[in-house]
KEDOVO-5877 format. One line per 2 residues: number of its first residue (from 1); for each residue x, y, z of N, C-alpha, C. Coordinates in nm, 4 decimals. Layout:
BEGIN
NUM> X/Y/Z/X/Y/Z/X/Y/Z | ...;
***
This chain:
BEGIN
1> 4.0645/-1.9002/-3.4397/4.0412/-1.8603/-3.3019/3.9183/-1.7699/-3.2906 | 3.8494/-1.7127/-3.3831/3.8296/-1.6067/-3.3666/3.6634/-1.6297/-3.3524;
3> 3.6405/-1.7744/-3.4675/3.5476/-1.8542/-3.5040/3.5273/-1.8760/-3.3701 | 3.5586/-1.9626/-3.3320/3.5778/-2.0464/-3.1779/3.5018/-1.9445/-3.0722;
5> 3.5347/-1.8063/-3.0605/3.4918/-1.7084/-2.9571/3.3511/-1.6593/-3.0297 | 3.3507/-1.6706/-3.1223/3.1985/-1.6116/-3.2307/3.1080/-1.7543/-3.1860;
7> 3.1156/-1.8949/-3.1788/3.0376/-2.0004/-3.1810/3.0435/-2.0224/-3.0243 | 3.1164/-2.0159/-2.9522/3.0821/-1.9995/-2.8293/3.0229/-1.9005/-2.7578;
9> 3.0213/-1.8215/-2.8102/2.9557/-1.6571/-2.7577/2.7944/-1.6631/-2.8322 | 2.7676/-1.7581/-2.9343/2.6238/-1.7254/-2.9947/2.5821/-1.8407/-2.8874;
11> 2.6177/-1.9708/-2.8300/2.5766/-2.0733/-2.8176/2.5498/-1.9987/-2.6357 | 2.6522/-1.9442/-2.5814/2.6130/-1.8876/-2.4485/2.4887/-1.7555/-2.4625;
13> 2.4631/-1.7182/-2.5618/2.3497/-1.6339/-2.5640/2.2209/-1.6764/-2.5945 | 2.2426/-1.8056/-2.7082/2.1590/-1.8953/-2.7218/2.0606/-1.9901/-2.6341;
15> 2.1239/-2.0261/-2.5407/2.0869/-2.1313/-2.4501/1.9884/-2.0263/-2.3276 | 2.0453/-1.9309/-2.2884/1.9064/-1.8789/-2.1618/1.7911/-1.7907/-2.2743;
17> 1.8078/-1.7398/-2.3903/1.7192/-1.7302/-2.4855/1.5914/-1.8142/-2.5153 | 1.6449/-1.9589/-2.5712/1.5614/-2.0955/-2.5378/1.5420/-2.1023/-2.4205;
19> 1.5935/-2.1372/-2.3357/1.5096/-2.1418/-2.1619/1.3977/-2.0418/-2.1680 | 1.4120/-1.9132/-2.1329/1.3157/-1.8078/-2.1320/1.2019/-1.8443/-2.1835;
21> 1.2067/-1.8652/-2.3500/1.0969/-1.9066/-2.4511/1.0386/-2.0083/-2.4121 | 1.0834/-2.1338/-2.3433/1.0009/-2.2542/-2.3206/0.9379/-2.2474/-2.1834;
23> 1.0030/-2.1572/-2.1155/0.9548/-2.1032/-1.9617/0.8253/-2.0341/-2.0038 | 0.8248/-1.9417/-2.0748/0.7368/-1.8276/-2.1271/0.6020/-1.9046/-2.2117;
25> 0.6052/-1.9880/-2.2626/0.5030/-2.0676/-2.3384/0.4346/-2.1506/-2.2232 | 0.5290/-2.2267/-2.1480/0.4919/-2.3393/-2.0043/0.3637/-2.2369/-1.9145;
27> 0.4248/-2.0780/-1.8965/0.3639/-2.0189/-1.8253/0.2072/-1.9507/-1.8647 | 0.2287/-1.9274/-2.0156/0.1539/-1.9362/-2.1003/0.0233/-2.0262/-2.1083;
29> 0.0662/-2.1383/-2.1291/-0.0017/-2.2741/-2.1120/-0.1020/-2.2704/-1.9540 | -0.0378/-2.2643/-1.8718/-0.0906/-2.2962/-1.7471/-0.1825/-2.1896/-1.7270;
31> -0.1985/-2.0521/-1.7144/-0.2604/-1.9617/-1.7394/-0.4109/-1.9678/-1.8256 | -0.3640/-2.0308/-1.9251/-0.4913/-2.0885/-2.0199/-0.5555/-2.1812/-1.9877;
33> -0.5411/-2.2964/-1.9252/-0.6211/-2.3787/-1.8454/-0.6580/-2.3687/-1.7625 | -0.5721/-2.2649/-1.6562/-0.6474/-2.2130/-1.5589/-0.7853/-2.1413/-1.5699;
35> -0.7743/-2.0467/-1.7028/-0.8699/-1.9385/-1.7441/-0.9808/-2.0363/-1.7958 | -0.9785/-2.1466/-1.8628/-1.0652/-2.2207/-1.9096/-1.1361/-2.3184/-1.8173;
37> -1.0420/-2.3310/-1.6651/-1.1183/-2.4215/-1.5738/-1.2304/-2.3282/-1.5174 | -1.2193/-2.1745/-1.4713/-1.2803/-2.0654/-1.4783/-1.4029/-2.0255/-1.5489;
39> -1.3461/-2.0602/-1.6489/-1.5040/-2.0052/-1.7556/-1.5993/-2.1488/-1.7707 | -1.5561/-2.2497/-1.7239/-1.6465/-2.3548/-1.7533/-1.7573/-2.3766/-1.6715;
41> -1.8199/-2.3107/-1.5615/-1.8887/-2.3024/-1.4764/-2.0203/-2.2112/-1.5901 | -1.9845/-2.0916/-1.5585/-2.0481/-1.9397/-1.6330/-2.0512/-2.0084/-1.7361;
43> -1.9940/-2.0264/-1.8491/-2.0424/-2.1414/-2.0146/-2.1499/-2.1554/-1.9917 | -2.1631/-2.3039/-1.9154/-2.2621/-2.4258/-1.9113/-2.3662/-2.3260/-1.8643;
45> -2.3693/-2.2459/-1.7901/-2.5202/-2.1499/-1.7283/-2.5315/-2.0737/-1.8572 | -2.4592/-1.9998/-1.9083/-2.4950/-1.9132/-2.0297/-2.5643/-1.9605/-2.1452;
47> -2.5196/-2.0958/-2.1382/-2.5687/-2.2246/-2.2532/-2.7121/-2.2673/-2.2398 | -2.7582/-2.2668/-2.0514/-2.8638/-2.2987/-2.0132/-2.8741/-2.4316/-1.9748;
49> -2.7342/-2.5009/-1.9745/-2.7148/-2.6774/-1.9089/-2.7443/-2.6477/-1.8156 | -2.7235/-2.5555/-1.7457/-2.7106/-2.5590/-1.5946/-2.8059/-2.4208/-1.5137;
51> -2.8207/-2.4284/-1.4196/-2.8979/-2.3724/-1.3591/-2.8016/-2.2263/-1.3065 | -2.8110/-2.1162/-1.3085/-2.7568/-1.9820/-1.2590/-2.7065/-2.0047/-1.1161;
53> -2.6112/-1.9636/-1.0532/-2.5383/-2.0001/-0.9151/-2.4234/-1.9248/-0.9225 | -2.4725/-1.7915/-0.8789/-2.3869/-1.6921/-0.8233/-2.2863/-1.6826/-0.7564;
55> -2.2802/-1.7967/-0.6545/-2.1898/-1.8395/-0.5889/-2.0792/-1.8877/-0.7122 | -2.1088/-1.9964/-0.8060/-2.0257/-1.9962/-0.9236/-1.9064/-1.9301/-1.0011;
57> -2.0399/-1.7615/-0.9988/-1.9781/-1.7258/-1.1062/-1.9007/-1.6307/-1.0148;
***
């Protein structure tokens, strides 16, 4: 019995643990592409592909 309340009690602490973590990486993720759709303007001018445009940056 006692087992039973120990494996159900790790598995209910377990499960919003994992949620959190894959929430937390997802949010992670999106953040970083955002930041990289951002810097790809300013890059290409810093690089000299592209012409300076303040408005841009």
């Amino acid at each position: 019995m006692r087992r039973i309340v120990v494996i159900v009690a790790a598995v209910a602490v377990g499960i919003p643990v994992a949620y959190a973590q894959s929430t937390a990486i997802s949010q992670r993720q999106q953040a970083m592409k955002a930041m990289g759709a951002a810097m790809k303007a300013p890059a290409l001018m810093g690089k000299g592909v592209t012409q300076f445009d303040l408005a841009k940056v």
